[in-house]
Every structure is written in C-alpha cells, then in structure tokens.
BAPA-48461 format. One line per 5 residues: number of its first residue (from 1); their letters; for each residue x, y, z of N, C-alpha, C. Coordinates in Angstrom, 2 decimals, m for minus. Example, Ala and Ser with C-alpha at 12.3 -4.5 7.8 and 13.67 -1.06 7.14 Angstrom:
<rs>
1) as) 13.19:m5.69:7.80:12.30:m4.50:7.80:13.20:m3.30:7.80  12.85:m2.25:7.08:13.67:m1.06:7.14:12.90:0.03:7.87 $
</rs>
This chain:
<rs>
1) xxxxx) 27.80:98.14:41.62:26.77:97.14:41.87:26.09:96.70:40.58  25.90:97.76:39.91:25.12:97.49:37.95:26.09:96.15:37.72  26.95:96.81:37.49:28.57:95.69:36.88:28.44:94.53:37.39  28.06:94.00:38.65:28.24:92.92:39.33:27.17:92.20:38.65  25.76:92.92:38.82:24.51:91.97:38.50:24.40:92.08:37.22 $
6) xxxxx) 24.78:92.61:35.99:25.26:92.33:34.95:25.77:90.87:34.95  27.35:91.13:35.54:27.77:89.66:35.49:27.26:88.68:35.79  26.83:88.99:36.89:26.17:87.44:37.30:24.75:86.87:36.49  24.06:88.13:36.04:22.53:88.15:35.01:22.92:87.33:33.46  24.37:88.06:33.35:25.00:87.08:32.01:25.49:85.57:32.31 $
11) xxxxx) 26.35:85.12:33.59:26.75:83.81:33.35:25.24:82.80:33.51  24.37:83.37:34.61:23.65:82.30:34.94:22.56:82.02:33.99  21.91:83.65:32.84:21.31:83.37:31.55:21.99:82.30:30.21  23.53:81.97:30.40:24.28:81.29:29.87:24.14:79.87:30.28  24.12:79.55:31.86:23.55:78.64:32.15:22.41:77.56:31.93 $
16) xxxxx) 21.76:78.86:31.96:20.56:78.00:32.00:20.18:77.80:30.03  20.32:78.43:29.16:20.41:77.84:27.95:21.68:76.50:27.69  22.62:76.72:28.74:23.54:75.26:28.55:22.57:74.12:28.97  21.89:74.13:30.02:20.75:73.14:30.51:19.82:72.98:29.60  19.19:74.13:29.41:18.04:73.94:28.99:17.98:74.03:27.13 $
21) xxxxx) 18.68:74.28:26.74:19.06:74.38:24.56:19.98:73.49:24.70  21.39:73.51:24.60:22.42:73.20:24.29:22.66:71.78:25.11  22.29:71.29:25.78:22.27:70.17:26.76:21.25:69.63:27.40  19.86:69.90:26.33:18.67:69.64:27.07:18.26:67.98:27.53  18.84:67.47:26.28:18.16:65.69:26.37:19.70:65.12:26.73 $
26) xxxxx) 20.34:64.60:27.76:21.55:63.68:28.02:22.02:63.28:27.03  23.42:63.50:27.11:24.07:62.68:25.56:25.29:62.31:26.43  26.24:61.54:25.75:27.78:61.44:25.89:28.51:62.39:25.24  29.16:63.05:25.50:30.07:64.17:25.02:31.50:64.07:24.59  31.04:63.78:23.43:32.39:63.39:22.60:33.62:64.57:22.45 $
31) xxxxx) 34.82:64.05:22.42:35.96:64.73:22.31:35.90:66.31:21.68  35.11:66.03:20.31:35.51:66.96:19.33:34.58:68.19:19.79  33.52:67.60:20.42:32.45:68.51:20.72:32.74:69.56:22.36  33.28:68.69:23.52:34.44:69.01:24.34:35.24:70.23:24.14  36.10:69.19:23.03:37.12:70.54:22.67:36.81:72.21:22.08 $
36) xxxxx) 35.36:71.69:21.30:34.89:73.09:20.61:34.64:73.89:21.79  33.78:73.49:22.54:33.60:74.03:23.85:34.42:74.73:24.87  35.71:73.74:25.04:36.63:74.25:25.62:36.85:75.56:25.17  37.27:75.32:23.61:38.02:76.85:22.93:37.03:77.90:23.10  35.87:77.52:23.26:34.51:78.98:23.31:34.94:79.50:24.95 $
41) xxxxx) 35.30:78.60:25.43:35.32:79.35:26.53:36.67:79.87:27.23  37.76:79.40:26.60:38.72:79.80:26.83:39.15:81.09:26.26  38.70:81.02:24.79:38.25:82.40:23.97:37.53:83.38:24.83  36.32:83.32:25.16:35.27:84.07:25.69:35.72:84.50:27.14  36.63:84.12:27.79:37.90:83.96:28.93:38.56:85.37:29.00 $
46) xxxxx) 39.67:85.31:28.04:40.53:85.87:27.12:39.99:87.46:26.67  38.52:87.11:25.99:37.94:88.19:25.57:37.31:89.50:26.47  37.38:88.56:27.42:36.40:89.21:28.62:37.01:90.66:29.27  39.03:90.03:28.99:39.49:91.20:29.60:39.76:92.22:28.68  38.92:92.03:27.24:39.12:93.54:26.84:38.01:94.31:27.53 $
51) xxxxx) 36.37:93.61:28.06:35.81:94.07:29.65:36.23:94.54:30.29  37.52:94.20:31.13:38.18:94.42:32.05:38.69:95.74:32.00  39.44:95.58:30.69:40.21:97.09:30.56:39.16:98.21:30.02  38.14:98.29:29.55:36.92:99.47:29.37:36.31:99.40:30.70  36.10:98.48:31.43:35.30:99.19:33.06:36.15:99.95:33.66 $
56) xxxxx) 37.09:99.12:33.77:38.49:99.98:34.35:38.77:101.22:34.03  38.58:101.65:32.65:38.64:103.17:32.49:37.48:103.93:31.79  36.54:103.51:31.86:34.93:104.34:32.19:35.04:105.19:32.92  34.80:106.09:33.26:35.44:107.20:34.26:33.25:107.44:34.82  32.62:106.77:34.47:31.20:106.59:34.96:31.13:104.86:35.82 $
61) xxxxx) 32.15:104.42:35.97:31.88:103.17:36.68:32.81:103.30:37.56  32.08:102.94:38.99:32.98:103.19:40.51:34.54:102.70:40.29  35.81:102.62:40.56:36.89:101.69:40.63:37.42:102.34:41.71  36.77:101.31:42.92:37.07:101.64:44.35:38.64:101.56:44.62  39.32:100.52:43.72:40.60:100.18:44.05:41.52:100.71:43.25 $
66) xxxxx) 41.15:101.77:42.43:42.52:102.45:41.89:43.32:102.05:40.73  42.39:101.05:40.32:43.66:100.13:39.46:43.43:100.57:37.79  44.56:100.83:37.23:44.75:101.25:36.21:43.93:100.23:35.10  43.15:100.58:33.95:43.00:99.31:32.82:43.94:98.32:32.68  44.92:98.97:31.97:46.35:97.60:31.41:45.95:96.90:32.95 $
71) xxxxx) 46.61:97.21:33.87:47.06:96.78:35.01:45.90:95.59:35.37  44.72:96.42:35.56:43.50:95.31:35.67:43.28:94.28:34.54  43.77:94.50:33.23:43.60:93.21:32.87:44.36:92.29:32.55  45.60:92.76:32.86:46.93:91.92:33.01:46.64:91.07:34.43  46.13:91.91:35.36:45.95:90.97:36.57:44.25:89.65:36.39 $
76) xxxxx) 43.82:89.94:35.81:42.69:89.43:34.99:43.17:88.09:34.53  43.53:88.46:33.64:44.72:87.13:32.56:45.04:86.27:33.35  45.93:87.05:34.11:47.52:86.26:35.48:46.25:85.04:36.45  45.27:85.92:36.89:44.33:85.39:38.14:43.63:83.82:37.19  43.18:84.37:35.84:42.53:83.34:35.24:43.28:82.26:34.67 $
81) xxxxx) 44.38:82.52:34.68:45.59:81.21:33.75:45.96:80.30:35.37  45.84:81.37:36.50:46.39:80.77:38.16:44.73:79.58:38.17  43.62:80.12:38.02:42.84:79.12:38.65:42.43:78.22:37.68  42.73:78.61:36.48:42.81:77.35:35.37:43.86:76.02:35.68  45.16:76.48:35.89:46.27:75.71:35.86:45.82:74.60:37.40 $
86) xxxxx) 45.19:75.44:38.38:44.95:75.12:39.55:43.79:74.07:39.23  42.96:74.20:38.29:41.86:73.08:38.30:41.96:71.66:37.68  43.24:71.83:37.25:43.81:70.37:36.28:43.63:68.85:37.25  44.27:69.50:39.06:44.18:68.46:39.59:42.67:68.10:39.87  41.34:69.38:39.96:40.18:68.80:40.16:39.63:68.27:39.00 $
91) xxxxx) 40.30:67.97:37.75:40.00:67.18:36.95:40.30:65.38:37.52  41.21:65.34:37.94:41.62:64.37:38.22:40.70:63.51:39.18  40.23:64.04:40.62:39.68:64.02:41.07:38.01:63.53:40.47  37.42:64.54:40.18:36.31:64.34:39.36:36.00:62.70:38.58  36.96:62.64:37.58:37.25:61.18:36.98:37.05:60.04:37.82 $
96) xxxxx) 37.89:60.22:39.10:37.52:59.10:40.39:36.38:59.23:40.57  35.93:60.35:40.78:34.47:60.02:41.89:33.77:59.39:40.67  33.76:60.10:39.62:32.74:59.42:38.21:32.53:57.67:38.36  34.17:57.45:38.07:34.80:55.98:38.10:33.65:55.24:39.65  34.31:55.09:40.71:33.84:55.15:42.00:32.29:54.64:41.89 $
101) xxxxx) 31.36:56.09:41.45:29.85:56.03:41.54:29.38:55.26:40.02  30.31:55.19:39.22:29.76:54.27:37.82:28.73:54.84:37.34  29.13:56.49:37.02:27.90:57.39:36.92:28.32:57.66:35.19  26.94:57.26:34.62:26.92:57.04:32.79:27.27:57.89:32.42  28.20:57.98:31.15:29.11:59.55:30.51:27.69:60.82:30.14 $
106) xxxxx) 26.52:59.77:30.08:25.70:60.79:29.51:24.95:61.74:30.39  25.38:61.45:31.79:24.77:61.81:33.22:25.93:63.50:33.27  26.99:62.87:33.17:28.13:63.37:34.07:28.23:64.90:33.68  27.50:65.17:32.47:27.27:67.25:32.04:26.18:67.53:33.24  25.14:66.77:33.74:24.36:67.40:34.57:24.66:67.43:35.57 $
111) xxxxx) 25.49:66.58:36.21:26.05:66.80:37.82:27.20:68.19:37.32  28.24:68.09:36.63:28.60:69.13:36.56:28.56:70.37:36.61  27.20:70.36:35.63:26.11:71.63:35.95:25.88:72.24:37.26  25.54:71.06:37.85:24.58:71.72:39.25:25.78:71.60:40.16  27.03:71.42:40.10:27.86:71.66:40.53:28.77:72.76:40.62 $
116) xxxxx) 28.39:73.79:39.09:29.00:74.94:38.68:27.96:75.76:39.86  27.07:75.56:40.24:26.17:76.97:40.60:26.81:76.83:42.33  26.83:75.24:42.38:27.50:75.09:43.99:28.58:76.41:44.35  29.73:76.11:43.24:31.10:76.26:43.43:30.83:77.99:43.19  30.03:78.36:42.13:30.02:79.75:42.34:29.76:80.59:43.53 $
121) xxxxx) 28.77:80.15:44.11:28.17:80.60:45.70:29.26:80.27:46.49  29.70:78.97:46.79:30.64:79.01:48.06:32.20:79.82:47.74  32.71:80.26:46.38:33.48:80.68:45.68:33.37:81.94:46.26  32.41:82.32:45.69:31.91:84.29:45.75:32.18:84.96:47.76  31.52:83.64:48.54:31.52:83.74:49.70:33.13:83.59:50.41 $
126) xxxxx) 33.76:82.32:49.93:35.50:82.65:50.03:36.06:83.97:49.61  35.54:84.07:48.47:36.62:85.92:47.98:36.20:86.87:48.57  34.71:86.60:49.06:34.40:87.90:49.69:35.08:88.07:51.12  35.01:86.99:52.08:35.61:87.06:53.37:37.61:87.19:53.25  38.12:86.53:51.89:39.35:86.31:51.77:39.72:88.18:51.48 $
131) xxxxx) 39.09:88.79:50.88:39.41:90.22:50.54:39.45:91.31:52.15  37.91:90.75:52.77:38.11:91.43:53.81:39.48:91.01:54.89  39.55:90.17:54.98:40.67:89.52:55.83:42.05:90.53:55.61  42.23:90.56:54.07:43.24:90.73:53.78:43.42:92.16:53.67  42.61:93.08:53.42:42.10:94.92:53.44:42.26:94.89:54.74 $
136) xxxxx) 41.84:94.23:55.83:41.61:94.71:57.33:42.80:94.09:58.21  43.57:92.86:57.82:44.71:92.59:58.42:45.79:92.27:57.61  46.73:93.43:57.88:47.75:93.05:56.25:48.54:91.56:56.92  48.93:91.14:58.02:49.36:89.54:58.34:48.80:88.48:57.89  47.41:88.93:57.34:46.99:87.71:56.54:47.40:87.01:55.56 $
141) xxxxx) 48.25:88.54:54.80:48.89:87.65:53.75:50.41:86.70:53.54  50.78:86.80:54.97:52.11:86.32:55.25:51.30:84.49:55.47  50.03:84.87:56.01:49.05:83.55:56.31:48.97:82.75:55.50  48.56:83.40:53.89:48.17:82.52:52.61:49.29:82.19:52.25  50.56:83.46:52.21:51.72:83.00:51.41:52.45:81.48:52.07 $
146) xxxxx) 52.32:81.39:53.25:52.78:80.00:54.53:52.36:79.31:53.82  50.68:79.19:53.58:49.80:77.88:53.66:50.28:77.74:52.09  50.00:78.37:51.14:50.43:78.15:49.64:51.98:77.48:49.52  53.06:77.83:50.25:54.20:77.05:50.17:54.31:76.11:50.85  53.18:75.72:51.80:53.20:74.15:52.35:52.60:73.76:52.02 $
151) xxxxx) 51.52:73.67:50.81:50.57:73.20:49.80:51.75:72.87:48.76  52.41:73.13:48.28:53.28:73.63:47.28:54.75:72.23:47.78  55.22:72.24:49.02:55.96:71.36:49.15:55.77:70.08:49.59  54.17:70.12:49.85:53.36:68.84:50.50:53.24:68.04:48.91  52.83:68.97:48.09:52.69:68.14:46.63:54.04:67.63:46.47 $
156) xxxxx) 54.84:68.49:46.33:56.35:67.89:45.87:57.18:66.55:46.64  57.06:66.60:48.07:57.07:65.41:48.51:55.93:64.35:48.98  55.08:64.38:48.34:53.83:63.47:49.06:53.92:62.05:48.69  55.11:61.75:48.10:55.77:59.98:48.03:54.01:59.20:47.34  54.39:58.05:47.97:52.86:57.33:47.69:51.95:57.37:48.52 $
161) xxxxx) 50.75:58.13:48.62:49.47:58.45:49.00:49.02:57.26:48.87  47.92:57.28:49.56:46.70:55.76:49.10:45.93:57.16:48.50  45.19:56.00:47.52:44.28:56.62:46.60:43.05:56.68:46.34  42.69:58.03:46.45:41.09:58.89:47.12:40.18:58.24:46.75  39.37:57.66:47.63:38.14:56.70:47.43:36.82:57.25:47.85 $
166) xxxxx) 36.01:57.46:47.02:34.39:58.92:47.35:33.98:57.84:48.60  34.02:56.15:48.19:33.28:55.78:49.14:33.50:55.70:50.39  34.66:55.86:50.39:35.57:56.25:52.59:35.18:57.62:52.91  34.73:58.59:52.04:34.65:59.84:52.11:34.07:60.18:53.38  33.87:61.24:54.22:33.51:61.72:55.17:31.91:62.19:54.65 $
171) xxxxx) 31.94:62.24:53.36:30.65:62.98:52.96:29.92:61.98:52.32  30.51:60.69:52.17:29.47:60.01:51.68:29.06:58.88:52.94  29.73:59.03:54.48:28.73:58.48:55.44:27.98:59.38:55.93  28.21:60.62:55.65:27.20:61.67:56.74:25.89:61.31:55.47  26.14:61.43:53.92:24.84:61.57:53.69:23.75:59.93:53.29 $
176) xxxxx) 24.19:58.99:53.83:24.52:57.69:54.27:23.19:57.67:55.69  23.42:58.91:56.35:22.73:59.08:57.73:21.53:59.64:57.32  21.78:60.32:56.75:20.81:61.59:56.15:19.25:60.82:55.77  20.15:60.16:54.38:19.09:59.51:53.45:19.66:58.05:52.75  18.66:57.23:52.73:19.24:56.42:52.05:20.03:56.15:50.73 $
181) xxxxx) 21.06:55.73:50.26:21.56:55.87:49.42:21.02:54.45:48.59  21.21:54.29:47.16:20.65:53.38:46.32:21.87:53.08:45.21  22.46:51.72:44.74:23.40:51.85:43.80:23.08:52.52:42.52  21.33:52.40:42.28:20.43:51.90:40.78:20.16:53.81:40.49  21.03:53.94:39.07:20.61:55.09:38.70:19.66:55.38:37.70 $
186) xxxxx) 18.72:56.51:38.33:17.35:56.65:37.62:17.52:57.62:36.75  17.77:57.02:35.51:17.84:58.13:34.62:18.87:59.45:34.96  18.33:60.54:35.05:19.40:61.59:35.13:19.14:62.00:36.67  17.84:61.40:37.44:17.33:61.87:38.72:18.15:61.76:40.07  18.32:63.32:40.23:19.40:62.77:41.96:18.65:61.85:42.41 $
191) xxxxx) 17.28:61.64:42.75:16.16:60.86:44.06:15.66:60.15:43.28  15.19:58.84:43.87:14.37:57.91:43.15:13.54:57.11:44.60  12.18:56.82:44.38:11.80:56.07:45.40:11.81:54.70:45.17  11.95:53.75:46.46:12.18:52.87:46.54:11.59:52.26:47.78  10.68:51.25:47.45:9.60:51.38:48.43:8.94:52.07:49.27 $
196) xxxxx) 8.14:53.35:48.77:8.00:54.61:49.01:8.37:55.51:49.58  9.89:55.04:49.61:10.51:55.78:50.29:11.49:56.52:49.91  12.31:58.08:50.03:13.16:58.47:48.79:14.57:57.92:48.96  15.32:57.62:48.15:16.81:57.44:47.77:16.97:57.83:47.27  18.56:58.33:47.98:19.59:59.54:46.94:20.31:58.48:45.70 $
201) xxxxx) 20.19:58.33:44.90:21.10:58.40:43.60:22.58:58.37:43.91  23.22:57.97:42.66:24.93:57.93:42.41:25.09:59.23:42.36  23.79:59.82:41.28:24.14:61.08:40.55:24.22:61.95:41.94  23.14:62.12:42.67:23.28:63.39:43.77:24.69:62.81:44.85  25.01:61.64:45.25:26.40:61.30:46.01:27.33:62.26:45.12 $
206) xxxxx) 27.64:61.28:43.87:28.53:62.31:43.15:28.46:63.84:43.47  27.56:64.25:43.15:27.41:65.84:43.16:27.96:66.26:44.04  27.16:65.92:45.39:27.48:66.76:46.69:29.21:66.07:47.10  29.74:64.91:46.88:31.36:64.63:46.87:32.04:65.92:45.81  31.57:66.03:45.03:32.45:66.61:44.02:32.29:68.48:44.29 $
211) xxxxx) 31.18:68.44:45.16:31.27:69.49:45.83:32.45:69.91:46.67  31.93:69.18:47.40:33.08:69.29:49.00:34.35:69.14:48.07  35.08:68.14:47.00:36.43:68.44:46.79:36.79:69.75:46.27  35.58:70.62:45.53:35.69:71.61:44.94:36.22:72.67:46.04  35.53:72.64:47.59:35.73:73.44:48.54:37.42:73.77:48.90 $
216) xxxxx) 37.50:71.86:49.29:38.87:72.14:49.47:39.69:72.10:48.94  39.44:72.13:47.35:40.18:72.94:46.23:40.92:74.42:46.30  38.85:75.28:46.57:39.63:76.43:46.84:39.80:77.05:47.88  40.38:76.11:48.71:41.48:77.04:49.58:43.11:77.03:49.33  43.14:76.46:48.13:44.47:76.68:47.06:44.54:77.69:46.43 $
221) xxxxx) 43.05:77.72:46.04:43.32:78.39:44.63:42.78:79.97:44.95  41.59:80.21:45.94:41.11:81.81:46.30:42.53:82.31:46.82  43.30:81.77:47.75:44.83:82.48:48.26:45.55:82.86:47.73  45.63:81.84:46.29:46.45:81.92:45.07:46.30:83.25:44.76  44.92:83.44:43.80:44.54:84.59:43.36:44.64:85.97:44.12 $
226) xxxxx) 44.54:85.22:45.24:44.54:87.00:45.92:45.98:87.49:46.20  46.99:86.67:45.73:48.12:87.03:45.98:48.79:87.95:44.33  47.75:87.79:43.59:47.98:88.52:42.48:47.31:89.95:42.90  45.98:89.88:43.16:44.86:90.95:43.33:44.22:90.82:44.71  43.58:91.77:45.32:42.37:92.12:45.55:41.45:92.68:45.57 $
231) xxxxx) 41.33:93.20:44.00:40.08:93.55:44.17:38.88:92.37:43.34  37.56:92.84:44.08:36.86:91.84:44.04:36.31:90.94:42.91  35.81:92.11:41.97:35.53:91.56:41.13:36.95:90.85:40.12  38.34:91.35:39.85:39.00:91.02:38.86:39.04:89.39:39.65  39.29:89.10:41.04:39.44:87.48:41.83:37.96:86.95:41.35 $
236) xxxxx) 36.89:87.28:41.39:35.35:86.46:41.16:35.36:86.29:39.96  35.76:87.25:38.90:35.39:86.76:37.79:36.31:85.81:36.88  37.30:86.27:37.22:38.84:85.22:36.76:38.40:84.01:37.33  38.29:83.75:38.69:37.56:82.14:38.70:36.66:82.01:38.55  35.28:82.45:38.15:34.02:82.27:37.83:34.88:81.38:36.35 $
241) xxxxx) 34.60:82.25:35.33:35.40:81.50:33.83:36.36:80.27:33.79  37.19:80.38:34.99:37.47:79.06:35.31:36.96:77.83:35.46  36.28:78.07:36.60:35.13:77.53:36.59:34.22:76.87:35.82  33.64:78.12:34.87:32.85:77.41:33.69:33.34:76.53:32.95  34.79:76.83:32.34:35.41:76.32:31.02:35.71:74.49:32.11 $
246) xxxxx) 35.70:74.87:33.35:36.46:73.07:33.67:35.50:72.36:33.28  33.97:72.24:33.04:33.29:71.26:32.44:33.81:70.91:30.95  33.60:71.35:30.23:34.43:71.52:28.94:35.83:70.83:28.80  36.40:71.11:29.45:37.76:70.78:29.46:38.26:69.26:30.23  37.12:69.13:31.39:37.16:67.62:32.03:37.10:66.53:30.57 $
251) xxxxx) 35.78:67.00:29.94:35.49:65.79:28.93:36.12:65.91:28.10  37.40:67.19:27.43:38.16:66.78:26.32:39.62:66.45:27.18  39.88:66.34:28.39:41.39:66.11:28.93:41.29:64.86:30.08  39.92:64.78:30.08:40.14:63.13:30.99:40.96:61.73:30.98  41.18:61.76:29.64:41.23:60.51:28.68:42.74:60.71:28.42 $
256) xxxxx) 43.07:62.29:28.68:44.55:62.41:28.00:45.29:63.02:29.30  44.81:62.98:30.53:45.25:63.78:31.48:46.91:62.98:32.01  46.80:61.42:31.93:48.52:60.76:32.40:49.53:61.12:31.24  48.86:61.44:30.07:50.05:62.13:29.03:50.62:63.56:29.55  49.54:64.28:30.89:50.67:65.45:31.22:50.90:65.45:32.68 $
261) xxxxx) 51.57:64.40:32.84:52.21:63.63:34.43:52.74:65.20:34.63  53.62:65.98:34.01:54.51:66.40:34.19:53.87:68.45:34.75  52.88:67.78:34.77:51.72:69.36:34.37:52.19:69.39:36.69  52.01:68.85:36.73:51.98:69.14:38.49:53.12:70.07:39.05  54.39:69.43:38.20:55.51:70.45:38.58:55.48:71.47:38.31 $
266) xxxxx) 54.24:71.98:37.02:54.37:73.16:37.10:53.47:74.01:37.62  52.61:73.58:38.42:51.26:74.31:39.26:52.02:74.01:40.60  53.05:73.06:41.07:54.02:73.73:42.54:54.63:74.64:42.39  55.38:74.52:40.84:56.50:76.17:41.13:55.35:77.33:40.55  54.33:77.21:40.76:53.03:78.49:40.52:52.67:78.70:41.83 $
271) xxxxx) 52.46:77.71:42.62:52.08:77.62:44.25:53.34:78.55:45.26  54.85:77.97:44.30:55.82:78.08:45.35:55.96:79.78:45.16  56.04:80.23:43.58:55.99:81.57:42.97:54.88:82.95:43.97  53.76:82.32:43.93:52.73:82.92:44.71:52.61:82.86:45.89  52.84:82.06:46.33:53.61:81.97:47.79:54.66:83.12:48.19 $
276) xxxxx) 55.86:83.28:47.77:56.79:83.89:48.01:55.86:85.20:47.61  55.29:85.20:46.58:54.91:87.09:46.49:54.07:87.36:47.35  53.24:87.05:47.76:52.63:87.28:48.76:53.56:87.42:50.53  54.48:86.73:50.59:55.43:86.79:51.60:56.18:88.28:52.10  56.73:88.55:50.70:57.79:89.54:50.48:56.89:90.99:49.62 $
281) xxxxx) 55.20:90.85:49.67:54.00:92.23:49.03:54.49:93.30:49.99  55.64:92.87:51.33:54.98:94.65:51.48:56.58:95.32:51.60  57.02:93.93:50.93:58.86:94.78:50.84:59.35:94.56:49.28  59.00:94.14:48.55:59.12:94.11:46.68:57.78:93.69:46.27  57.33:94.20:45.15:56.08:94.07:44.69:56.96:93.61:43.04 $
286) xxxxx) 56.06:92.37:42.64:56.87:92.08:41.62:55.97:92.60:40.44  56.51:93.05:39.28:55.98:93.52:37.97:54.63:92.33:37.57  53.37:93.26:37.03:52.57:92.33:36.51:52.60:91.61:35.48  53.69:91.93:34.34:53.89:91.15:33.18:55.13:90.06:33.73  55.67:90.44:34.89:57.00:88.96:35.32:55.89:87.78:35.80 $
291) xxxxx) 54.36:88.26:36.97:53.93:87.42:37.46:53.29:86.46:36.34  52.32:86.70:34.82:51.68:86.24:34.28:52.45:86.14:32.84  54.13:85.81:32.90:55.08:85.61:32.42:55.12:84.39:32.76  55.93:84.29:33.88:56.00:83.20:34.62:55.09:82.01:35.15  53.76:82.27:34.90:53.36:81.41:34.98:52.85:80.69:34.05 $
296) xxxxx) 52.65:81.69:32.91:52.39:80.93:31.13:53.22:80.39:31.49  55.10:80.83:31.57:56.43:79.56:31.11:56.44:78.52:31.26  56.02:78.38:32.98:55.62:77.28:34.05:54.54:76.04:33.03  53.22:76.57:33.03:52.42:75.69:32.42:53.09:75.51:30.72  53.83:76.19:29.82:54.03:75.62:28.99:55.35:74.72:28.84 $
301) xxxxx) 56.44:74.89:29.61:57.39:73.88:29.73:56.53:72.62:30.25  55.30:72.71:31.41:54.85:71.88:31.72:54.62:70.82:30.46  54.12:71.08:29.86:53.54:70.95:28.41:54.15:69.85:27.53  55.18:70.74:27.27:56.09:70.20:26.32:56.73:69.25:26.95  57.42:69.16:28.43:58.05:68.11:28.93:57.22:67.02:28.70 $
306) xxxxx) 56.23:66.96:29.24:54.60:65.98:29.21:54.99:65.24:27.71  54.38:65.91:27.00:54.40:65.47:25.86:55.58:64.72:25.14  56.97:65.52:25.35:57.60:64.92:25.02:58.00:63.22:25.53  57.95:63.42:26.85:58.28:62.09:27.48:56.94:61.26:27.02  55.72:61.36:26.95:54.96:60.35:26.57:55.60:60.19:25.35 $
311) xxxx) 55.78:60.82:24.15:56.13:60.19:23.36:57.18:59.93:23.13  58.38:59.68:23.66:59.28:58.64:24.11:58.96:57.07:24.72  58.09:57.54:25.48:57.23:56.36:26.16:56.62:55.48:25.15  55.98:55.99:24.66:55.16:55.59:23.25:56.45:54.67:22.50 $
</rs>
C-alpha cells in the first residue's frame, strides 16, 4: 500500500508542477520543445523499471504475486511499449476533435492535462476490476483474447469508414442537454457566461469527447496488458507512463503522424500476437523476452516501412 501511494504522491506532485511551473501561462508548443519532453518521459519510462526490479526484490516490500525482479521488469517494458504502441491511434483521434472544436494550439496542453487525471481514475478502475475478473474466472481470458483478435481483424479489414466527427458524437448531444454549449472560446476557461447564464466552451466539449474516446480506447489496450501480466501494479503503472508521455508525444507526432501510415499494421499483429497468448495461457506460456521481442520488431519494421515509403513518395 506505501508503494502505491508513493506512486501516485509522485505522478500527481509531477502534475501539478507541469500545470502550475512548467506550463503555467498558455503557450503553443513547439516541436523541439515536444520532442525534449517526449524523450524525458520516455527515458523516465524506461528508468522506472530499474524500480521495478528493486521492489521486486526488497524482501521488506509485500510481492503478493510471486514474480521474480528480471521477470517483473521485462513484463514492465513489454506492458509499457503494448500501451504506448496502442496510443498512436488516440493520437489520431485527438487531432480531429482539436481540428472539429478549432481549439487554439495554445489551449490544447490544458485540456490534455485535465484529461490525464480523467484517464488515470477510469484506467486504475478498469485494471482493478480487469485483474479481479481474471484471478477469479480463468475464462475470462479466452474473453479478452476473442475480443483483442476481433479488434485486431476489424482494423485489418475496416475498408472505408466515414470519418469520426466529435460533432455527431453521442457525447456532444447529451452534453448539448446538459448545458449550453457556445462556439466563442474564453481564453483557456471550460465555462463562460453568456447572458448570465453558464456555457460550456470548445475547451470543456473537447475534454469530456476526448475523454470518452480515451475510455473506449482502453478496452484495447487494459486486455492487451493483462495478457502480458496481472499483477496490479506492473498493468497501472506501465499505462499510467503511457499515459503521461502521450501529451508530449501528440504535439511532436501530430504533424508527422501520415508519414507512419504503415505504424497500424504493426499494433494489429501486436493485437493479433496478444490475442493468441492469452488464448493458448493455460496450455503454452510464451517466454518474456519472445513477447517484448516481438513487439519492439513489430513497431520497428513498422517504422522503417513508414518511412521508407514516404520517402519514395516524396
């Protein structure tokens, strides 16, 4: 329990100096500054599981689940590269709703913000019920492994979609009912009155849309993970860091995200991969360095194909 509120005493003291020091007065967030960011946190990611492997063998800190150091932070790594690779498409997403609500670049770190604390809570509350499910009915996981390979082949054939519009959204007529909505954005303020009366903002629509896609994000991505692990903390904190670093990483890969068309094929055969292990957990258990092998390969052929064909294209 120390360990937990530790963690959580460290990301959200991190937080709130990102709000309140490091992002106090609205700016536009340029590339270079993005990218530094990104690497702090992809670093600080990375670093975390030499964490991983000293709690793990503290022989004064509970480890209800048995799991060896190496082991825990190899599964650490594997869980955090799965919900990284997994958040590329809620980059995509994100960009629309931005586009959509015509919400100013210098706005778009604070909805993000108050969007990270969303996704942590309803996050923490998925892994927690997704662990019990899966400790108390081992068929559950034949459940995720199904839904992950028809997630997985729904992407691969989904032909031409019409394309996701916040304003058809289901969540932007319920809050439509709620409260009035206003095009005119006030400064950085979700609410603004308007003939004394309150209106929600672009900025709070955005938010609470970019919520809800976050939700049904993760019911991709908590199944994912638990098909590597379950125990609790190595699934919360591997996507917590996820999590954090996608602000960071939206504003340095927005701009460059159709140069990696090719990035999708490789988060299906990660879907289709995790899928099957979870299928076949209680008759082959596959090695932890094949699972977080395979899925670096995955995202870096992704990579290079990407790249290469844009610049052919080019």
């Amino acid at each position: 329990m120390l360990v937990w509120i530790l963690f959580l005493a460290a990301i959200f003291i991190f937080l709130a100096l990102d709000l309140g020091v490091f992002n106090k007065t609205p700016h536009i967030i340029s590339s270079k500054e993005a990218g530094i960011w990104t690497g702090v946190w992809v670093t600080l990611s990375f670093c975390f599981s030499g964490v991983v492997n000293w709690l793990y063998s503290n022989e004064y800190i509970a480890n209800p689940t048995g799991i060896k150091p190496a082991v825990a932070t190899i599964k650490y790594i594997t869980g955090y590269l799965i919900e990284l690779s997994l958040s590329i498409d809620n980059i995509f997403i994100i960009a629309i709703i931005f586009a959509s609500f015509r919400i100013p670049q210098k706005y778009q770190h604070r909805i993000l913000f108050w969007g990270i604390l969303g996704a942590i809570g309803f996050r923490g509350l998925m892994i927690f019920f997704g662990v019990i499910l899966i400790n108390k009915f081992s068929w559950m996981t034949y459940l995720f492994g199904a839904f992950l390979l028809f997630t997985a082949f729904k992407m691969l054939f989904k032909g031409n979609e019409e394309e996701f519009d916040p304003k058809k959204s289901f969540v932007y007529k319920i809050i439509g009912k709620v409260i009035p909505i206003t095009s005119h954005t006030e400064k950085e303020h979700f609410f603004t009155k308007i003939n004394n009366a309150n209106h929600a903002t672009p900025l709070f629509v955005a938010l609470l849309v970019i919520e809800v896609m976050d939700m049904l994000f993760a019911l991709d991505s908590v199944p994912a993970i638990l098909a590597i692990t379950s125990d609790p903390f190595l699934v919360f904190s591997s996507n917590i860091f996820a999590i954090l670093g996608l602000r960071s990483m939206y504003f340095f890969l927005a701009n460059m995200l159709v140069k990696f068309s090719y990035l999708e094929y490789s988060l299906i055969a990660i879907l289709i991969f995790v899928g099957i292990k979870m299928l076949v957990v209680h008759y082959y258990k596959f090695p932890e360095l094949v699972s977080l092998g395979f899925i670096a390969l995955a995202l870096l052929i992704g990579v290079i194909i990407s790249i290469k064909k844009s610049q052919a294209e080019d």
